[in-house]
Every structure is written in structure tokens, then in C-alpha cells.
N, C-alpha and C positions, 0 to 999 in steps of 0.2 A: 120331597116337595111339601111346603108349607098350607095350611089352606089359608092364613091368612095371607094376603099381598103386602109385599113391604112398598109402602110407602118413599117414593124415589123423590118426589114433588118436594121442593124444600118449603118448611111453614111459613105461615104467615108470622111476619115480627109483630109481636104484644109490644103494646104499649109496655111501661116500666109500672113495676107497683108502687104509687105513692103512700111516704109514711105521713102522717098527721103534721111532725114536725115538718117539712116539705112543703104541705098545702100552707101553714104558717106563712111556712118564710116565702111564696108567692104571693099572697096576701100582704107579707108587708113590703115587699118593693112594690107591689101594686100601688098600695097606696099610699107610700112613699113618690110615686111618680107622679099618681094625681094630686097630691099637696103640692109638689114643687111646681107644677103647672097653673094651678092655683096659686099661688104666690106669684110666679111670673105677671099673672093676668093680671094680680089686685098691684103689684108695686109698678105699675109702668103708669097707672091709673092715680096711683099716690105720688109719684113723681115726679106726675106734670101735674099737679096741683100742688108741689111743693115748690116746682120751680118761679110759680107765682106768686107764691105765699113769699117766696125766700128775697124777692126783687122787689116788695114791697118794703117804704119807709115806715115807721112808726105810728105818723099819725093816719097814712092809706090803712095801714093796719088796726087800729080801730076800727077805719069804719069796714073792714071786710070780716072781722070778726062779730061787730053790731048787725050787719047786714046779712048775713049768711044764717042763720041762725037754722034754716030749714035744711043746712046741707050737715048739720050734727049726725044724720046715720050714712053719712059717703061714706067712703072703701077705708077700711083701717087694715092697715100691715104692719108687719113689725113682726119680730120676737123676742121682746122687753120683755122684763121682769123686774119687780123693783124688790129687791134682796131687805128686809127688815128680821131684826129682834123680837124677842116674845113683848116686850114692855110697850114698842111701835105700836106691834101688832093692836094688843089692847088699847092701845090710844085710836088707831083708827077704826078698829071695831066700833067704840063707843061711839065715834064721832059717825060712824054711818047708822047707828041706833038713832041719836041723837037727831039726823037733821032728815031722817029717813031717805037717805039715799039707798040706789038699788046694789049699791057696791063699792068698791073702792075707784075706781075710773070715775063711775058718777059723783062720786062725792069732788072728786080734784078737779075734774072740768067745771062744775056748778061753783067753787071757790074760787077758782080762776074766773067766771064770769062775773061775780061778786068783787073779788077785787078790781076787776076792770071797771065794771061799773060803777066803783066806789071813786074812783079815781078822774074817771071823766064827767061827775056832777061840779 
């Protein structure tokens, strides 16, 4: 006879030991699922404001681009990219030296307002 007791009680099931790459890779379907949630929220948001933008004729469209002017930080979606060369590239570098915009977005909406502007005096 033994003095210790065998143990007949089956153990408790451990959890799995996670490796580093594992906690990774929950991490990025995590936040792979709050992005696309995020997206859903901000496009449904952009899309009924586009379906008014889009029903709109040319000259309404003036005046809701002249008039709106305080709705420039609304919901922006999308995942554009505008694909350019290194030669572009320095051209639009300069040009947001040049007129001090904060970026490229801001420089091409503020030209676009510019032209607008130019066109309805």
C-alpha cells in the first residue's frame, strides 16, 4: 500500500496556453470587426446624404455646396486612394507648401471651392 492516495477525481480542464502569435491574431479579427462596424455606421450615414446630393440638379447644387459650408467635418467613408508617381507627388507637395494647406484632401476640396467660386461671380 502506497501512502500517497491516487487521485481517482478527474482534473480540472486548463485553459490552452496562448502563444503571443494567437493573442496577435485575436487582436486582429478584433479589430477587424470593430472597423467593419464602423464602416457600416459611418456608410449608411454617407449614403443618405448622398442620395440627396445625387437628386440634386446643378444649379440646387450650388447653392447646397455654398450653403453647407459648416457640414465640411460630416462623416467621410470610403477607402480611396489616389495612386500617383514621384514627379505628381512633388508637384502636390509643393502646392500644399505653397498655399499652406494641411494636406492633400485639404488642398483639393479648398480648389474645388475656388473654382466654384470662380465660376459663379
Amino acid at each position: 500500500m502506497s501512502l500517497i492516495t491516487k487521485n481517482t477525481k478527474p482534473t480540472l480542464d486548463r485553459e490552452e496556453l496562448t502563444t503571443e502569435s494567437a493573442l496577435i491574431e485575436n487582436q486582429r479579427i478584433e479589430t477587424r470587426a470593430y472597423q467593419k462596424a464602423h464602416r457600416m455606421r459611418t456608410l449608411a450615414a454617407y449614403n443618405k446624404e448622398k442620395i440627396i446630393i445625387d437628386n440634386l440638379s446643378s444649379d440646387k447644387l450650388t447653392d447646397y455646396v455654398t450653403s453647407n459650408t459648416d457640414s465640411s467635418h460630416d462623416v467621410r467613408t470610403g477607402l480611396h486612394s489616389m495612386k500617383v508617381n514621384s514627379y505628381e507627388h512633388a508637384v502636390i507637395k509643393k502646392a500644399i507648401a505653397v498655399t499652406g494647406s494641411k494636406g492633400s484632401r485639404d488642398l483639393y476640396i479648398n480648389l474645388c471651392k475656388q473654382l466654384i467660386n470662380d465660376t459663379n461671380k
